[in-house]
C-alpha positions in Angstrom: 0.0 0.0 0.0 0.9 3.5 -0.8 -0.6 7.1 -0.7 -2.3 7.5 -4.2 -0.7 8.5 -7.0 -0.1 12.5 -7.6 2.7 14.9 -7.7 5.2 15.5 -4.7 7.6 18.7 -3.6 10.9 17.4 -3.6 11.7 16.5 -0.1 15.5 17.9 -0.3 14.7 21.5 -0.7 18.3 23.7 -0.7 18.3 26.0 2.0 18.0 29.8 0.7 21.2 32.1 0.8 19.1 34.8 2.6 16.7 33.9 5.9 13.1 34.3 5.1 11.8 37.2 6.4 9.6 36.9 9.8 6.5 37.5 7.3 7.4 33.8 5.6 8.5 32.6 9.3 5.2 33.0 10.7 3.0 32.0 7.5 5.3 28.9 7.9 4.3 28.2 11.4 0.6 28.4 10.6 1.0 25.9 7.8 2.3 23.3 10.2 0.2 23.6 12.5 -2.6 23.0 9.5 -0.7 20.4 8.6 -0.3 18.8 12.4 -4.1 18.8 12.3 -4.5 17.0 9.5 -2.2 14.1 10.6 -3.9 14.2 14.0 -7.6 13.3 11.7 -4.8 10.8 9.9 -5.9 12.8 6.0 -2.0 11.9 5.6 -2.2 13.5 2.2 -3.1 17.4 3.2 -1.0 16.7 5.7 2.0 16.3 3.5 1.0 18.9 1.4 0.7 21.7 4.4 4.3 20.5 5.5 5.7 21.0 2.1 4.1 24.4 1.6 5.6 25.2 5.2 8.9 23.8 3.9 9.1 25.9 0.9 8.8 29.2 3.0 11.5 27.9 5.6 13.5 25.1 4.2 15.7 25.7 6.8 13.7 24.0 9.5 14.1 20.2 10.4 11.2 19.9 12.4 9.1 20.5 9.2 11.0 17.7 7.4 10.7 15.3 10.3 6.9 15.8 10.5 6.3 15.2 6.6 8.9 12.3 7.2 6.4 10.8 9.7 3.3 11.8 7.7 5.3 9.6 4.5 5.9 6.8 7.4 1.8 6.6 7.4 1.5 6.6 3.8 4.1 3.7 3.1 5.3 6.2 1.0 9.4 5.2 2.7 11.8 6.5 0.1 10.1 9.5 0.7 10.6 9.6 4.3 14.2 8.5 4.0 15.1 11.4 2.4 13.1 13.4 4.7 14.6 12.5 7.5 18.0 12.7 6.1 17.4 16.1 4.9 16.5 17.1 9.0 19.3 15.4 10.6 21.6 17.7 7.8 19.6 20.8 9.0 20.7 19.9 12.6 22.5 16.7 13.6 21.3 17.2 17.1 17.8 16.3 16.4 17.5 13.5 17.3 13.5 12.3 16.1 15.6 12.6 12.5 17.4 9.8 13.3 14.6 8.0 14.7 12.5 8.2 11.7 15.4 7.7 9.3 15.9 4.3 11.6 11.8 3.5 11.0 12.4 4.3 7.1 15.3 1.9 6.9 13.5 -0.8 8.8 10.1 -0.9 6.6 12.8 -1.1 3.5 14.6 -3.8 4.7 18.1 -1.9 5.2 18.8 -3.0 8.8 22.1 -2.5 9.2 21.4 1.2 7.8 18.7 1.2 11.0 21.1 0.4 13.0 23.4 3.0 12.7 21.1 5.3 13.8 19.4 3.5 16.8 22.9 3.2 17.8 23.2 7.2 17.9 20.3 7.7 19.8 21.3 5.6 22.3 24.7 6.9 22.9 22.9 10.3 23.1 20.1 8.9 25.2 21.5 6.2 27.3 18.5 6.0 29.5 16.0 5.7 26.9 14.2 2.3 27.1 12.4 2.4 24.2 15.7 3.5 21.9 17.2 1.3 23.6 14.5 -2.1 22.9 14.5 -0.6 19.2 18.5 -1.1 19.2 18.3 -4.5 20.7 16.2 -5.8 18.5 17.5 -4.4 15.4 20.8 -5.9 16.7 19.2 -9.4 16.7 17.7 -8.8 13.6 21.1 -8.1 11.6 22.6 -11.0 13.5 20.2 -13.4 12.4 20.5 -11.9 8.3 23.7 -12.2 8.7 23.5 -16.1 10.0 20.6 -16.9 7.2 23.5 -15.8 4.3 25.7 -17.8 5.6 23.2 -20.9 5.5 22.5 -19.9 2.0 25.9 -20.1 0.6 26.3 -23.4 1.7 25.7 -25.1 -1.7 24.1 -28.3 -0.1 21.2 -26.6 1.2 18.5 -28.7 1.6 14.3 -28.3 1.3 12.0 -28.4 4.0 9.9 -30.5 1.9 13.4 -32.9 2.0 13.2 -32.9 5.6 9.4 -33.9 6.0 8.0 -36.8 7.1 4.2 -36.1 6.5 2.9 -39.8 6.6 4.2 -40.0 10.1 2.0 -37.2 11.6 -1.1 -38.1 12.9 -4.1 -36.3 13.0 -5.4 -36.6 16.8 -8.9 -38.3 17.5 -10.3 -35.0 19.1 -9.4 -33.3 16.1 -12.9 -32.7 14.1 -11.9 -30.5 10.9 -11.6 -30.4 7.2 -9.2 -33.2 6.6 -8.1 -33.8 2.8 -9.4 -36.9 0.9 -6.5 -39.8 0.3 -4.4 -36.7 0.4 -6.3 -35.1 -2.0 -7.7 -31.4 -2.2 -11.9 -31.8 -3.3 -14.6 -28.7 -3.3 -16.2 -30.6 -0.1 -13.1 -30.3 1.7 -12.6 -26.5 0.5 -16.1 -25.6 1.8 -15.9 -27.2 5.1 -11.7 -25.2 5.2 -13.8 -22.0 5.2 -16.2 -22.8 7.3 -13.8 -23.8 9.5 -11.5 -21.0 9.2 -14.9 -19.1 9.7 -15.1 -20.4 12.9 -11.7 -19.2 14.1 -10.8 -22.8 14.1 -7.1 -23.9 13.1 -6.5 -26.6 10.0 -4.4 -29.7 11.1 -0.8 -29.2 10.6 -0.6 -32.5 8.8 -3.3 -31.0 6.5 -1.5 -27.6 6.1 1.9 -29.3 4.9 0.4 -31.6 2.4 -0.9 -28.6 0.5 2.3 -26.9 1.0 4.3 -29.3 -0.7 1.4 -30.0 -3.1 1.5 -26.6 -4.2 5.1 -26.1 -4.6 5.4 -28.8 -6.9 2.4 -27.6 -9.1 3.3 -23.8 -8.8 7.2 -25.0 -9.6 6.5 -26.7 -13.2 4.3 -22.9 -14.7 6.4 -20.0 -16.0 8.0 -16.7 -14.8 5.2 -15.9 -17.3 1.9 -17.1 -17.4 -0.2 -16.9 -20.9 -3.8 -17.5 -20.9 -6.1 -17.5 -24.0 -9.5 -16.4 -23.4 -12.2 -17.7 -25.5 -15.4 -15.3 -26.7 -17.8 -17.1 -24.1 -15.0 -17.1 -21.2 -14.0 -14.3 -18.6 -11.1 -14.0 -15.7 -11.6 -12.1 -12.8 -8.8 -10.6 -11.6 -8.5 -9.4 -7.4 -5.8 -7.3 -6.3 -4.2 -7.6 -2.5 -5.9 -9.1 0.1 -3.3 -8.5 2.4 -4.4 -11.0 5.6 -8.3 -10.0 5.5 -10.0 -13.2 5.5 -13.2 -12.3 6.0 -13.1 -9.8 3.0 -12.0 -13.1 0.4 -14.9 -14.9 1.9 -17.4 -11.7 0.8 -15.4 -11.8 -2.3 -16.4 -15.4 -3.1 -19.8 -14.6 -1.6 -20.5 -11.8 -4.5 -18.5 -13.5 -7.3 -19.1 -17.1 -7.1 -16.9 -19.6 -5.6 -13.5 -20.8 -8.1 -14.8 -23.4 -10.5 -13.7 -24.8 -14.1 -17.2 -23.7 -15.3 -19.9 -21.4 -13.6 -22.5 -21.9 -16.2 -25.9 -20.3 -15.7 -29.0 -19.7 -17.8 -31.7 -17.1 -17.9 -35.2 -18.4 -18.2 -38.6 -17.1 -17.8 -41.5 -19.5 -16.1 -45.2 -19.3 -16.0 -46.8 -19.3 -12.9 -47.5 -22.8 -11.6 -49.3 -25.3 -12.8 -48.1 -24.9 -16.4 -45.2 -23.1 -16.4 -44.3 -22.6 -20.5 -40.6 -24.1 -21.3 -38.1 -22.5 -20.6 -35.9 -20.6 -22.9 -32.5 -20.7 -23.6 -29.6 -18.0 -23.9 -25.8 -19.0 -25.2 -25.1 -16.5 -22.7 -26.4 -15.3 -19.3 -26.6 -11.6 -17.9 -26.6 -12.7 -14.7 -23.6 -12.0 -12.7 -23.3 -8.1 -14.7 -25.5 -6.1 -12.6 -27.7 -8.6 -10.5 -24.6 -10.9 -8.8 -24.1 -14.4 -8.6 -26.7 -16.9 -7.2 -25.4 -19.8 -4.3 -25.9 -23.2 -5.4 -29.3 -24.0 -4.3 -31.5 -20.9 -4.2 -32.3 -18.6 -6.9 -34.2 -15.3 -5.6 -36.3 -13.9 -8.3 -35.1 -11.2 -9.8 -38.9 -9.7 -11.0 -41.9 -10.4 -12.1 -43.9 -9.0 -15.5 -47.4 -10.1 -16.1 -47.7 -12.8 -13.7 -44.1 -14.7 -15.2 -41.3 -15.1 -13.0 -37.9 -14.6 -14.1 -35.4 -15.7 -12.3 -31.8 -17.6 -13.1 -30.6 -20.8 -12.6 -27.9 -23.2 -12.0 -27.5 -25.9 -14.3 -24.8 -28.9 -14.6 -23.4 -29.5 -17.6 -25.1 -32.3 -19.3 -28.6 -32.4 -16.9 -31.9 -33.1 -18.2 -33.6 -31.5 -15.6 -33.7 -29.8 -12.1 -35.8 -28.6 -9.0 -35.7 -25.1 -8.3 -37.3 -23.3 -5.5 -38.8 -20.0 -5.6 -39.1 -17.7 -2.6 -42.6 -16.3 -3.3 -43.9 -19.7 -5.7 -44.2 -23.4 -5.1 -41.5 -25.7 -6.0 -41.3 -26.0 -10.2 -40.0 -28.9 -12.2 -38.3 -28.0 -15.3 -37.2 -30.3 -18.2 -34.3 -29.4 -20.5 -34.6 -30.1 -24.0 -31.1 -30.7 -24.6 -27.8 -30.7 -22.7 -26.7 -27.0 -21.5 -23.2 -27.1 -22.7 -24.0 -24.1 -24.3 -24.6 -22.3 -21.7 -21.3 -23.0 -20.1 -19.0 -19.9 -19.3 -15.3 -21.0 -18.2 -14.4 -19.0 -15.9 -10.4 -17.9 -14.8 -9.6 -16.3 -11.4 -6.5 -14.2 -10.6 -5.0 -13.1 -7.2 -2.5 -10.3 -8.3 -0.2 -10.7 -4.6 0.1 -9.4 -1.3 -2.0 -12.1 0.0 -0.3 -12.1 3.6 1.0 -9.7 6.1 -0.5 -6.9 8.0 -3.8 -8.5 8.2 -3.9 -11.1 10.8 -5.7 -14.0 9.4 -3.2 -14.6 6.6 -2.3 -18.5 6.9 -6.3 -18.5 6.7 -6.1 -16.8 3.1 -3.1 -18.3 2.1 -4.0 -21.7 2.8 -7.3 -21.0 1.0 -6.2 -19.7 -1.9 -3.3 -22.8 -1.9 -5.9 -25.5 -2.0 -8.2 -23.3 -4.7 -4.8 -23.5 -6.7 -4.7 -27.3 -6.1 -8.3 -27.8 -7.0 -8.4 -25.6 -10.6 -4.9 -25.6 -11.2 -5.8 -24.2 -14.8 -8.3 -22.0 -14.1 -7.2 -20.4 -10.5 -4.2 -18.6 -10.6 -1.7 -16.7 -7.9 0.9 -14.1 -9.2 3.6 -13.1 -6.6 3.6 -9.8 -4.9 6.0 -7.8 -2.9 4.8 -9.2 0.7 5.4 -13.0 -0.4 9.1 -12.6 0.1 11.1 -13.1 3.2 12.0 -9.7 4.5 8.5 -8.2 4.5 6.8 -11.3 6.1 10.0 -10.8 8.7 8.3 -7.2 9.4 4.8 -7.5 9.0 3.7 -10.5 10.8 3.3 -13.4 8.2 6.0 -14.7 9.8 5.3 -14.2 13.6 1.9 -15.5 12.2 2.9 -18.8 11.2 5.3 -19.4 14.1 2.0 -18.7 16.6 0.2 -20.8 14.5 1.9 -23.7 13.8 6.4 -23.8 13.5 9.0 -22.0 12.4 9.9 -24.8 9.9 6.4 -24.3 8.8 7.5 -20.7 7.8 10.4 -21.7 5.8 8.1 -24.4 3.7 5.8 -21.3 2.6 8.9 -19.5 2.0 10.5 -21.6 -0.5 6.5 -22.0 -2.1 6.5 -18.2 -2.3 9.8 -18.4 -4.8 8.1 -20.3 -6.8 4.9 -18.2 -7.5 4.9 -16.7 -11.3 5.8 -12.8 -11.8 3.3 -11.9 -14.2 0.5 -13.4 -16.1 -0.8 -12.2 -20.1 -4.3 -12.5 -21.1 -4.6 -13.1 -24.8 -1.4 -11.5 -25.6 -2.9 -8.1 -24.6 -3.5 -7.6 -21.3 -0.2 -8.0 -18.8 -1.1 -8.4 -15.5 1.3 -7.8 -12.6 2.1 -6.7 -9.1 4.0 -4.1 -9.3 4.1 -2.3 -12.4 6.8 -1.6 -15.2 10.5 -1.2 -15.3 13.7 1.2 -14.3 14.7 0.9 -17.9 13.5 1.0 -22.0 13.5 -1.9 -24.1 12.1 -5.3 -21.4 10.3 -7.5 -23.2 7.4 -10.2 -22.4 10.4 -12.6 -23.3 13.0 -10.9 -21.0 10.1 -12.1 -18.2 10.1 -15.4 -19.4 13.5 -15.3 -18.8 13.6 -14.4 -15.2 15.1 -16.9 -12.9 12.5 -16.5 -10.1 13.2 -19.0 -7.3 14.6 -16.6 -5.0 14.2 -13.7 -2.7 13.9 -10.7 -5.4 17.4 -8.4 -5.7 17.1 -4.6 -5.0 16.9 -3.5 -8.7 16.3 -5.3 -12.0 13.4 -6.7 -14.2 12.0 -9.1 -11.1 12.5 -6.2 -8.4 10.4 -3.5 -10.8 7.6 -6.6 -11.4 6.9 -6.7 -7.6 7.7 -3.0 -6.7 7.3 -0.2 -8.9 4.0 2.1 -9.2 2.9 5.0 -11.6 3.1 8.3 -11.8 1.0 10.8 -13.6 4.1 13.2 -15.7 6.4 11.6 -18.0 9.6 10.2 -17.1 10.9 8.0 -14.5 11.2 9.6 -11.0 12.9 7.9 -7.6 10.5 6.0 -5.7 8.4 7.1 -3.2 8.8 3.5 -1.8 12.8 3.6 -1.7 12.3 0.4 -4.2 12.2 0.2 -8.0 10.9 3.6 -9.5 7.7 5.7 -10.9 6.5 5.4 -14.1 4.8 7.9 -16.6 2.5 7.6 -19.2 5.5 7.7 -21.7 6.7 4.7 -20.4 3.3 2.7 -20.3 2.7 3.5 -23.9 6.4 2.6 -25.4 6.1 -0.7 -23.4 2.6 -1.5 -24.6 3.3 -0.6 -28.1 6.8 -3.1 -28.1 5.5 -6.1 -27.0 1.8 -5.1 -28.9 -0.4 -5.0 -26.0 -3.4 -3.1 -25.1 -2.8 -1.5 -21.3 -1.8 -3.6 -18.0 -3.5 -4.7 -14.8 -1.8 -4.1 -11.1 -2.2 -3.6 -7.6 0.3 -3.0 -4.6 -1.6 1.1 -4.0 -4.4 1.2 -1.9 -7.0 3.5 -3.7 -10.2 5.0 -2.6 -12.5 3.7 -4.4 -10.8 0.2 -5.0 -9.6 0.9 -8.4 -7.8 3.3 -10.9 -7.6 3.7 -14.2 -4.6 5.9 -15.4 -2.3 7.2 -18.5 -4.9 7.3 -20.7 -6.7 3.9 -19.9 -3.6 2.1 -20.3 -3.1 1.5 -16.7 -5.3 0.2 -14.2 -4.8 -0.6 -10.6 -7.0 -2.9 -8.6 -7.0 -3.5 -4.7 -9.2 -5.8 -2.9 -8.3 -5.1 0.8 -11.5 -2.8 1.4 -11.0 -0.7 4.8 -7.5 -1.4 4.9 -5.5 -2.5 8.0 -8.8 -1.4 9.7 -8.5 2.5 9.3 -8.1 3.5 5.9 -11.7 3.6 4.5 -11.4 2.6 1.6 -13.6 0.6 -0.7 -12.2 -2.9 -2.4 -13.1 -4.0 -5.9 -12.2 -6.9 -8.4 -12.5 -6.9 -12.3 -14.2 -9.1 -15.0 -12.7 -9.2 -17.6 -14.3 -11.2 -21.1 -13.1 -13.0 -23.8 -15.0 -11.3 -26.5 -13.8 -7.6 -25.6 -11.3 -7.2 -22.7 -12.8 -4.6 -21.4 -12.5 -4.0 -17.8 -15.8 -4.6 -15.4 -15.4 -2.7 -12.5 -17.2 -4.7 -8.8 -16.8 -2.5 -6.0 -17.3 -3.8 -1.8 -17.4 -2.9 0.9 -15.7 -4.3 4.3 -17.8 -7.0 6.3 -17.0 -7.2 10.3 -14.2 -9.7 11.3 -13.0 -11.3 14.7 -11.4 -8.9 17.6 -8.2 -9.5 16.2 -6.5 -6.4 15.6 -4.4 -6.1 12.4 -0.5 -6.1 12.7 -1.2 -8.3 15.7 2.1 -10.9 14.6 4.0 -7.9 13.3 7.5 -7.4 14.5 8.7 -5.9 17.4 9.8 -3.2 15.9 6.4 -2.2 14.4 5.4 -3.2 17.6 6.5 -0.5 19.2 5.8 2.4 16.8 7.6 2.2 14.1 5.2 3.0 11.8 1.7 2.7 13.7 -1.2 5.6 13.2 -1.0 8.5 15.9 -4.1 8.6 17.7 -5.2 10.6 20.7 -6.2 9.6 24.2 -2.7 7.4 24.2 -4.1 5.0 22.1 -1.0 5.1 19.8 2.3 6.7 19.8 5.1 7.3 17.9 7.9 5.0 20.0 5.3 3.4 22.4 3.4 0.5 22.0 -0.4 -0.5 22.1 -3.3 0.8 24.5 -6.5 -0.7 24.2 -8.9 2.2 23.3 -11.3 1.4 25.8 -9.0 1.3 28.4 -6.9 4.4 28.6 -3.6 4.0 30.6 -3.7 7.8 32.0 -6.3 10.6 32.2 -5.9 13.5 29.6 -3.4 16.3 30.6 -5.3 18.9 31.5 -2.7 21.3 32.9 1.3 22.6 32.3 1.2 21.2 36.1 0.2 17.8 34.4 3.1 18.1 32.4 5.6 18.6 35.0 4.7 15.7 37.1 7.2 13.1 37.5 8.1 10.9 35.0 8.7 7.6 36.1 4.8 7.6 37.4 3.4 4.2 37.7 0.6 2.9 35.1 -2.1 0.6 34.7 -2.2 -2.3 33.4 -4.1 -2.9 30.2 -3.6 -6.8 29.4 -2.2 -6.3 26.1 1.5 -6.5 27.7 3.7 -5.6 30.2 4.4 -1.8 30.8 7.3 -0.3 31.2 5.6 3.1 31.0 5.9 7.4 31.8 4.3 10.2 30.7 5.9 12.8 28.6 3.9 15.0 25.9 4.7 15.1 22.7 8.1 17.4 22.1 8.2 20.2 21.0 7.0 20.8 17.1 5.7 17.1 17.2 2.6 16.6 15.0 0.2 16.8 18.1 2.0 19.1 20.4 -0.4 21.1 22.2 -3.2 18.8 22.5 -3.7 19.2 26.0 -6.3 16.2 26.0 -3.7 13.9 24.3 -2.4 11.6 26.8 1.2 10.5 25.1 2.6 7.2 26.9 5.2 5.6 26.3 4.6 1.7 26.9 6.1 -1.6 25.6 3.6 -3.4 22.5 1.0 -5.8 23.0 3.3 -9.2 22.5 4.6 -9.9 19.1 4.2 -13.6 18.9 7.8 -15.2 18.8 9.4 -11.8 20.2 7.6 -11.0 23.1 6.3 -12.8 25.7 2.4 -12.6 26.2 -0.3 -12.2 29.1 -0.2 -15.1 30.9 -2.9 -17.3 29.9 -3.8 -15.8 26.9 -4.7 -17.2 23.9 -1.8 -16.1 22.3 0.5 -17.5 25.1 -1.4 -20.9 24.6 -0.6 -20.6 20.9 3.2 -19.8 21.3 3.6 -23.1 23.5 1.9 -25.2 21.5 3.8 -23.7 19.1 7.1 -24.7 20.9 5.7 -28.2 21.7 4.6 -28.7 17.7 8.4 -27.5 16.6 10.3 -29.7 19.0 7.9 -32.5 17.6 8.9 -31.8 13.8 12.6 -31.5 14.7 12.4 -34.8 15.3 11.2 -35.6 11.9 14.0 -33.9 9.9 
């Protein structure tokens, strides 16, 4: 996810020769103060422009450069923030939030070592700062644990999980009453009762989980960096951008769209009211599904009457003679077909266009769904990789932490290696490309120079595979530095010398968050989809998913909305780091702040300050205890030119994070303790296996 697409003031303004007068001084101040109140209502955007209309008056000042730095922090946007913060700590090396957000922006981009550096000068020049001093710890183990995983890679001999798994041997308990796969086999009964399942906040059997691991890799292992699908006339693809974790939302997806299937015929027909209902009549190719939706398998609401005829649409197998169908305000009708409905059939294609996992904290329950989909219609259901399946972003936010709660950290590394393996891009009738990311740093890449990428691997930091994953667009012409600190921007220029080499009509990607769940940019020739709706919980927005048809290949655009999900806060298995707030949404009332962890809303840690008394009081002052972790805890306002200094009602604590599964120990007794040791009891039980 990024901020949306749209023009940016350079964040590395040169100071002026002469000081601006106390006219532009003042104006300046008033701007960021604007600018404060719009990050305080979290409309990141306004924010960032107020800052940069503050920082072209007085470029001189590194509190406006750390605030838009923070305000780029919220907006993903982290190459932006980088060089923020890097431009502040120039303006004056003795500020020393510069270093802290320049620490955040290296984190979210994977640069630890770069991090560290700078945690390591805030503690030497606050010694006594806990949470600078957590942040450094961690970070430490984090480098140390890099460096140990390249040092396992470069041994040649480097084995597979999957080499290392003795599946048959697991046994599936008797108390254990869930989906369980059929001789080893995924079917559409065991995929129904997974959901419901998952539905029920119930866990699939380990045993279960690694057979479709393994299954998987070896079906996702034998398709190319390049997928190529031919469409016929009669036969459409619906394409779904990220999901990013939100379970509940790929349910409602399947819920409006129809479940994945090699065929989801239907067939319009109008009946008589009973007792001599005419025959029925029969289209080569239904409305239904346009405008009106898709039906479940067993009902069929009527869509309207005229005359005293029902018309309503119907679910038909390939090859039936007849069927029962029940009507909601007529008795039951029995219909004859003339002739088998192979006609009628339309094939139907699904794509998942990445970021299926992290943030969101039900993603082994979408990843494991859309696995066994895969496994079921491995022609027809097809998963694209995105920048989150990759090892240093599931490291960050909470795939990883995820899986290790949930089942072992030998589990992790088996969706690891499955995640190498998952195709780059995907071209629908040799015109439409569809990818993550968008297009590339340089002229001249092909649709063969894709076919070419090796892709079993963690992706580099620049190159064909790297721009595939990371890159978005831009709306001038050119090529501009990322606002992500990955790959580049794109313009219009680019799009259309790319399309017009490799004779294709526009693309498809995702990876931005956008407001109404879809964009369509440089003329029509780019169009961005996202399927998260209400992102991470806070960001509003609406989700959609496109139809696309054999015949034309025009984009349909389905918008949806967000439908309620367990108590299970986002970011919940997220590092430790995130954890304690890195990159987590200022609120007030101490919910969250920048450097301390999470409060439970309802349960404030402190009363508002009130009073420049309040401020004064001691620091080390006890605090309550909210359940969520342990606190280490003190009051201290926000500092000086922070983004909501002088909110007198803004309680600002710093506390250690709810537990990060793996990192952090949890409440005693709490679900997520009981999931850690089973964890622990699970992963001595597989060592034993290897």
């Amino acid at each position: 996810m990024a901020m949306a697409e749209g023009e940016r003031t350079e964040c590395a303004e040169p100071p002026r020769d002469e000081p601006p007068a106390d006219g532009a001084l003042k104006r300046a101040e008033e701007l960021k103060t604007q600018a404060n109140d719009y990050f305080k209502a979290k409309d990141y955007e306004n924010a960032i422009k107020f800052y940069s209309q503050a920082i072209e008056l007085n470029p001189s000042n590194a509190i406006y450069y750390g605030n838009r730095s923070l305000a780029y922090l919220r907006t993903e946007c982290y190459g932006y923030a980088l060089g923020d913060a890097t431009r502040a700590i120039e303006i004056d090396k003795k500020y020393i939030k510069g270093y802290y957000r320049r620490a955040a922006s290296n984190m979210a981009l994977g640069k630890f070592r770069a991090a560290l550096r700078d945690y390591e000068t805030v503690v030497k020049v606050k010694p006594h700062d806990k949470d600078a001093k957590m942040k450094y710890q961690e970070c430490n183990k984090i480098v140390k644990q890099k460096a140990f995983e390249r040092a396992i890679a470069g041994d040649e001999h480097k084995r597979s999980v999957v080499d290392s798994l003795d599946i048959e041997s697991m046994t599936i308990e008797d108390e254990y009453s869930g989906p369980k796969l059929e001789d080893g086999k995924v079917t559409i009964t065991f995929m129904k009762e997974l959901m419901q399942w998952y539905k029920d906040q119930k866990k699939l059997h380990r045993k279960c989980a690694y057979q479709i691991l393994v299954q998987v890799k070896e079906v996702l292992s034998k398709l190319s960096t390049l997928v190529e699908t031919t469409l016929k006339e009669t036969e459409k693809i619906t394409v779904c951008g990220d999901t990013h974790g939100q379970f509940y939302d790929l349910l409602n997806i399947f819920e409006l769209n129809g479940l994945p299937s090699e065929t989801n015929p239907y067939v319009s027909f109008s009946a008589e009211r009973p007792p001599h209902p005419p025959p029925p009549q029969h289209h080569p190719r239904s409305a239904l599904g346009q405008e009106e939706g898709l039906w479940k398998e067993g009902s069929a609401p009527c869509s309207g009457t005229r005359h005293g005829r029902v018309q309503t649409s119907l679910t038909l197998t390939p090859g039936s003679q007849s069927v029962r169908l029940g009507l909601s305000h007529c008795r039951w009708l029995s219909l004859s077909v003339s002739r088998p409905v192979f006609s009628c059939c339309k094939v139907t294609w699904q794509i998942f266009n990445g970021d299926f996992v992290d943030r969101g904290s039900f993603s082994v329950e979408v990843i494991l769904t859309l696995f066994g989909f895969k496994l079921l219609y491995p022609d027809h259901f097809h998963l694209l990789r995105g920048n989150h399946e990759t090892d240093n972003m599931n490291q960050i936010y909470g795939f990883e932490g995820e899986v290790k709660a949930k089942y072992t950290a030998q589990m992790y590394e088996l969706f690891s290696e499955v995640f190498e393996w998952l195709p780059l891009a995907q071209c629908i009738n040799g015109k439409v490309l569809i990818m993550h990311g968008g297009l590339f740093s340089e002229d001249g890449v092909t649709l063969d120079d894709i076919r070419k990428i090796e892709r079993n691997r963690q992706p580099p930091d620049s190159g064909p595979m790297c721009d595939l994953l990371w890159s978005d667009p831009q709306p001038q012409n050119g090529r501009s530095v990322s606002k992500r600190g990955v790959s580049c921007q794109f313009g219009p220029d680019v799009t259309k010398a790319f399309l017009e080499e490799n004779h294709l009509d526009y693309i498809i990607r995702s990876h931005e968050v956008k407001a109404e769940g879809y964009e369509v940019a440089h003329g029509g020739r780019c169009v961005t989809v996202f399927s998260a709706p209400n992102y991470c919980d806070q960001m509003g927005n609406k989700a959609s998913y496109i139809h696309l048809r054999g015949s034309d290949l025009r984009p349909q655009f389905h918008q949806f909305t967000a439908v309620p999900h367990p108590n299970v806060k986002p970011m919940a298995y997220a590092n430790t780091l995130l954890q304690l707030g890195m990159m987590i949404v200022l609120e007030p009332c101490g919910r969250w702040t920048e450097g301390a962890g999470h409060v439970r809303g309802e349960e404030r840690l402190h009363k508002a300050l009130r009073s420049p008394e309040d401020r004064r009081r001691k620091r080390a002052q006890p605090t309550q205890r909210t359940g969520t972790g342990p606190v280490t805890s003190q009051l201290c306002p926000e500092p000086r030119g922070g983004p909501l200094a002088g909110n007198k009602k803004t309680c600002w604590v710093e506390a250690a994070p709810r537990a990060s599964p793996g990192l952090l120990s949890s409440r005693p007794g709490s679900a997520l303790e009981r999931d850690l040791k089973e964890s622990l009891r699970r992963e001595a039980g597989d060592q034993r296996l290897r």
